[in-house]
C-alpha positions in Angstrom: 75.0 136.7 54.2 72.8 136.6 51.1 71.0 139.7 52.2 73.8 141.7 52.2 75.9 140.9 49.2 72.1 141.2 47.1 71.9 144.5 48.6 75.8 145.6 47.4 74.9 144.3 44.3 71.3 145.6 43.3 72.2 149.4 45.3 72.2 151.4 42.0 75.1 152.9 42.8 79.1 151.8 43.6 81.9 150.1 41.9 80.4 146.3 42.4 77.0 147.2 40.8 78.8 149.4 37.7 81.0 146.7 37.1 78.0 144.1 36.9 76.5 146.2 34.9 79.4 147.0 32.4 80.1 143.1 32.3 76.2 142.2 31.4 76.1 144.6 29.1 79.7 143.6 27.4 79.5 140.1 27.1 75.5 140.0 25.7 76.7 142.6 23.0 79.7 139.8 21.9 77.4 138.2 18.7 77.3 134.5 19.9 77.4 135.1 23.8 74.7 135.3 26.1 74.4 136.0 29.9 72.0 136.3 32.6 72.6 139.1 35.0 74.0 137.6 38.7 71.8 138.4 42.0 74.2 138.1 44.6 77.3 136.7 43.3 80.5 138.2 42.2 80.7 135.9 38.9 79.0 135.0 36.0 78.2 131.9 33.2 78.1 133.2 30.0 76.5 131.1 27.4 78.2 130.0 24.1 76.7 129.7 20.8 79.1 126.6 20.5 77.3 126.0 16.7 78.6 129.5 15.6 81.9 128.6 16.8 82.1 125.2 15.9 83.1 124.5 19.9 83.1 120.9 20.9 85.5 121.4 24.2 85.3 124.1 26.5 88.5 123.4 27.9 90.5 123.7 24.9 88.2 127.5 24.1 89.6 128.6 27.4 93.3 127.4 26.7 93.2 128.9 23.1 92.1 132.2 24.6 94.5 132.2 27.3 97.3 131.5 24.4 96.4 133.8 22.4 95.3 137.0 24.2 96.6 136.4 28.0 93.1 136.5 29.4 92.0 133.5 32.4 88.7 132.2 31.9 87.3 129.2 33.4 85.5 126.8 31.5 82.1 125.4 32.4 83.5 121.6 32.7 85.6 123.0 35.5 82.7 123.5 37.3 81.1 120.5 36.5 79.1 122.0 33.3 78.4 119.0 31.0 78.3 120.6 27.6 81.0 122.9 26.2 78.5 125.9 26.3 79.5 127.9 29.2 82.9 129.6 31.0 83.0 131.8 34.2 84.3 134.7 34.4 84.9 137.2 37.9 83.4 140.7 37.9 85.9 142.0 40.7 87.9 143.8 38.3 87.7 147.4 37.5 85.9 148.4 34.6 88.5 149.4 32.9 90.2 146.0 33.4 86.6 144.2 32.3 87.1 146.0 29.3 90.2 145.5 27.7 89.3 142.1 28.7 86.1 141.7 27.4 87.5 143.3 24.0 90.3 141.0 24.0 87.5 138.4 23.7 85.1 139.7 21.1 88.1 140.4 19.1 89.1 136.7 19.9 85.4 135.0 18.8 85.6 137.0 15.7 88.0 134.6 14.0 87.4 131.7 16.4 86.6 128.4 15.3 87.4 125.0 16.6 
């Protein structure tokens, strides 16, 4: 029910809503990211500056960060995104997990360009 996974999320209190929070906070801080917070779902659509990054296929941004710092992310065309501007991520994690993970990426869109 709707109701009730809004309710885990938005309670100000509890591992679900700190790791939304850590996650929203994280990825809107990476310079060329953007998200909007989720409602009532466990994942997330971050937005790509894909002109910053010169990104012209998501797929191949999601395989390149797999390769080179052993992170899954799913891009947007999986999903049946049409431009290369988005991936999805899971906020299940622990946030320590969302962060070494989250770092890993910064550290990746530092240098990235496709």
């Amino acid at each position: 029910n709707n109701v009730v996974l809004y309710t885990l999320i938005s309670t100000e209190c509890g591992r679900i809503y700190e790791q939304r929070e850590f996650m929203y906070k994280a990825i809107n801080d990476i310079p060329g990211l953007s998200v909007v917070k989720p409602k009532a779902a466990f994942y997330a659509f971050p937005k790509i500056d894909v002109k910053k990054f010169n990104i012209t296929n998501d797929e191949k941004f999601a395989y390149d960060f797999l390769k080179e710092k052993k992170v899954l992310l799913v891009h947007g065309g999986g999903f049946n995104w049409k431009q290369p501007d988005h991936f999805r991520i899971v906020y299940l994690p622990r946030v320590e997990v969302l962060d070494e993970a989250l770092g890993k990426l910064g550290e990746f869109l530092q240098t990235y360009r496709q």
